[in-house]
N, C-alpha and C positions, 0 to 999 in steps of 0.2 A: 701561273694564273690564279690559281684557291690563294694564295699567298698575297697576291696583290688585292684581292675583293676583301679578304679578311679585314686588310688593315683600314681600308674605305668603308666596312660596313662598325670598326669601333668607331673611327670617326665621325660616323654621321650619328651613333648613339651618343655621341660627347654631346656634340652640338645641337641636337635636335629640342625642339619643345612645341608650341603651340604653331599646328600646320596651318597655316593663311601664307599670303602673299606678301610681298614688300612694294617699298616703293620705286628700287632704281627698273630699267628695263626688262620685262620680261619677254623673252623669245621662246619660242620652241627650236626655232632651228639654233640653239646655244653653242652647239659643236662646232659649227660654221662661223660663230662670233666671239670665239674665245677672249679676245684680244679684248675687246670691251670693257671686259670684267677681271682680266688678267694679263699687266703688262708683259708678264714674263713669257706669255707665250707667242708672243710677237717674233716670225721668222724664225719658227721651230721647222719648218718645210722646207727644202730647197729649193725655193720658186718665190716668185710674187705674185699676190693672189689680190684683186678686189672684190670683195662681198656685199651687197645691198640687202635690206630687210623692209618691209613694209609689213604692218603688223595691225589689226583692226578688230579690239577687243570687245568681245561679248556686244556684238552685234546689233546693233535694234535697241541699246540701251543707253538713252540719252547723256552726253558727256562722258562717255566709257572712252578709256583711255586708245590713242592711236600714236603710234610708234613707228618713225622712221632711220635705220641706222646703218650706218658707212663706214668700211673698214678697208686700209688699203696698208696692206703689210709688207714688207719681204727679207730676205735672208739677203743681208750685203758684207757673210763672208769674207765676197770676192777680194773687197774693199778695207774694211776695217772687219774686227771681231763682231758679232751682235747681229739683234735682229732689229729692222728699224719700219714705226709706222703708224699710221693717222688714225684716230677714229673721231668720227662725228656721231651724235645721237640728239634725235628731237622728240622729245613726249609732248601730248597734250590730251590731261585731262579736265573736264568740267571747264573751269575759268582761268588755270592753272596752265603754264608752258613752259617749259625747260629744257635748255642747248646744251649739251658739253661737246669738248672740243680738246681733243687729249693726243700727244704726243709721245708713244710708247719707243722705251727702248729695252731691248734685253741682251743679257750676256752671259754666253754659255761656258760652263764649266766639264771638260770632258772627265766622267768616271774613270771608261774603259774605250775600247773604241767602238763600242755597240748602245753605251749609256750615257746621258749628259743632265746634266741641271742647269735650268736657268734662273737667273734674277734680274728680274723688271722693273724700270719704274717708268707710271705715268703724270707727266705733268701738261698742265691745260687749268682751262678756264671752263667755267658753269656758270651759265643765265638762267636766272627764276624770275620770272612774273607773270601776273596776273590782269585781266581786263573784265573785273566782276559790269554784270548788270541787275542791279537787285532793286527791286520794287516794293517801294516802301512808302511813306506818308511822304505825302508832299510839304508839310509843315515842320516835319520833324526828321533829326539824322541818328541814325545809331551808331555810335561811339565803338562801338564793338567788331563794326562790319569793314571788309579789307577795301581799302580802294585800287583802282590802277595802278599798276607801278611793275620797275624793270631793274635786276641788280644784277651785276656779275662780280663772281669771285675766285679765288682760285681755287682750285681742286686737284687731288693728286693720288694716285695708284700706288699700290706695291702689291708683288708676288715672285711665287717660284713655282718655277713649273720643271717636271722630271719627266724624260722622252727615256723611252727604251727603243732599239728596232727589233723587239718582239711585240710592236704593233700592241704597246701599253704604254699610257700616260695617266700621272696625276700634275694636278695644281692647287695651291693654296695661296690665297689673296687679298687684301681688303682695300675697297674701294673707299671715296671721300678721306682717306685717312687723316687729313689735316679738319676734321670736322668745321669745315666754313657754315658761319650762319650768314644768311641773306637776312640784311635789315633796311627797314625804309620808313621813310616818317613824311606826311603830309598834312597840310594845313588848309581845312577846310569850311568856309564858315564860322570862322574863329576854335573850330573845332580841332584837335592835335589828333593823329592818327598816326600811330607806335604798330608797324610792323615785324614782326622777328620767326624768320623759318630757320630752323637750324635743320642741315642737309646731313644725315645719320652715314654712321660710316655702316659699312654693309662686309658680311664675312662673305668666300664662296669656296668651295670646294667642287672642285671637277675629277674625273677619272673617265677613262674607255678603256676598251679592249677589243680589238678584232682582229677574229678568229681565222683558220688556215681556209684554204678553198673547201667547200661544199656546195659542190655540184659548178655551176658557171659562176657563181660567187661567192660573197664571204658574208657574214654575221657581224655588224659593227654597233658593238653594245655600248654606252653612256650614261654617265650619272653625276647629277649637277647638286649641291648640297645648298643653297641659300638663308641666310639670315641676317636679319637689323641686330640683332642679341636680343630683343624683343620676342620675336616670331619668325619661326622657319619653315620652309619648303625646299619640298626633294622633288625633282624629274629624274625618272628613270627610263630609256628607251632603247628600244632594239631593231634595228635596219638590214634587211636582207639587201647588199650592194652588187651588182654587176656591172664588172667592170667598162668603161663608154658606153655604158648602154641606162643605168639611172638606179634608183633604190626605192623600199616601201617600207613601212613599217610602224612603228606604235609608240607614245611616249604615255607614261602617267603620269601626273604631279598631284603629287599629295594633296595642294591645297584648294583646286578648284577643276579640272578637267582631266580630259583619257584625248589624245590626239591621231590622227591618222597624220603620216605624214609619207609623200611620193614626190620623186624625182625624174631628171628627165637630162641624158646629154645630147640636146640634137646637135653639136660638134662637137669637140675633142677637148678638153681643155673648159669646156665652156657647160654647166651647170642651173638650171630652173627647177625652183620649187617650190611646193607649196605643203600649207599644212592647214587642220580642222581641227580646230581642237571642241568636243563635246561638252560644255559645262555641266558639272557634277555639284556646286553647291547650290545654295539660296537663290541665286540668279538663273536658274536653270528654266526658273517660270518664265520668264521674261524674256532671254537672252537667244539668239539664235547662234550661239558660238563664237569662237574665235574663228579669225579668215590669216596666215603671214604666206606671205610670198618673199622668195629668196631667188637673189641673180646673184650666179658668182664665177668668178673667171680667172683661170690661174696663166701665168705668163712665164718661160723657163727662160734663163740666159741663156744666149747661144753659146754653146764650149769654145774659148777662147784660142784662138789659132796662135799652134806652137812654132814659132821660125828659127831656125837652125843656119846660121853660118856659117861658109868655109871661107877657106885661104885659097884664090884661083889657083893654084898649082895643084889642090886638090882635087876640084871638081873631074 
């Protein structure tokens, strides 16, 4: 275990610089959305699981960004090698809206028969646009200012992700990697309007670990590393889990909040949660917190019935 956090705490010294936020999705429940942000970890479980997110940042603070996203994965083994499966994500901040729509597969490498590695990749499509309303002279247009407009392009994943069954994982990944720029041009009032968003690739680094039983449950620690190569943020968080029964516990990010987050199985298989996260910088005046809630619901295959024939003279 010291062995595993070592090599995750040089890494985040490699990578680390100026703590703020990025732009693709921020969750707290990130453990729960691996897949998002890292194909590779697509039907690392032996199950198929779908997970929802709804996510409503900093509260009470106009045009703050609200976040919904969809994950439906699973391990299909049975079938072919790999892990196979969908995610959706919708942000909308300010005047600003953006869809991805990615199709993750992974394929595992076994070490040993206790260790494996995956490699992922996600390919999907990303919509960006915008529906500004800006109030200005009625005589006059500013040349500068973005109008409506809607573009999709392609967008694409990669990562690797390493499972041990001593209940430790790392991932490394980077999303946009084909850096698509959305560009759009409109003609208004004899006026030329030259739009150009270029969509940043984004680094991530994940790890957990959890721990043997203590007491009726177990300690399921996480650590998510994020940056544009611009700017980075770290969550770190730690979950006291019982097993059907739900979990509690705390996350920090470096770059804007401390979170409370609690769970709950009222059946088997079947997971609700939610989380608060406290705002910790400049917005802290204003803002009454983050709000995410999370549904998520795992599904096993039933073990395949073994049939055995004989020869009637045997029976």
């Amino acid at each position: 275990m010291k062995k595993h956090f070592f090599v995750l705490s040089i890494l985040i010294f490699v990578f680390i610089g100026n703590l703020v936020s990025q732009q693709d999705p921020l969750l707290t429940h990130f453990f729960y959305n691996k897949m998002s942000f890292n194909p590779a970890s697509t039907g690392s479980e032996d199950y198929f699981v779908g997970t929802s997110s709804y996510r409503n940042q900093w509260d009470k603070v106009e045009g703050a960004p609200n976040s919904a996203v969809l994950n439906l994965e699973g391990n299909i083994d049975r079938f072919f090698p790999g892990g196979l499966g969908l995610s959706f994500f919708h942000d909308a901040i300010g005047f600003n809206r953006q869809n991805n729509l990615m199709l993750n597969y992974s394929y595992p490498v076994k070490i040993n028969s206790r260790n494996e590695i995956r490699f992922g990749i996600g390919i999907g499509m990303l919509n960006f646009g915008m529906k500004p309303s800006w109030v200005t002279s009625s005589t006059a247009f500013d040349k500068s200012l973005p109008t409506a407009f809607s573009s999709t392009g392609l967008d694409m994943n990669l990562g690797v992700y390493y499972k041990s069954s001593k209940n430790f994982y790392a991932g490394l990944s980077i999303t946009h990697i084909n850096g698509e720029e959305i560009k759009h041009s409109t003609e208004q009032n004899n006026i030329t309007y030259n739009q150009l968003y270029p969509i940043k690739r984004h680094l991530y680094l994940i790890g957990g670990y959890k721990t043997r039983k203590i007491g009726p449950g177990a300690i399921d620690a996480q650590l998510l590393l994020k940056s544009e190569f611009n700017f980075t943020s770290v969550d770190v968080n730690a979950r006291y889990m019982v097993d059907k029964l739900g979990y509690a516990g705390l996350t920090f990010r470096s770059s804007d909040a401390v979170s409370i987050l609690l769970g709950y199985m009222p059946i088997q298989n079947f997971t609700v949660g939610y989380s608060y996260d406290i705002t910790t910088n400049k917005l802290s005046s204003v803002s009454r917190g983050s709000h995410e809630m999370l549904l998520r619901y795992i599904y096993y295959l039933p073990i395949p019935t073994i049939e055995i024939s004989r020869h009637p003279r045997w029976l």
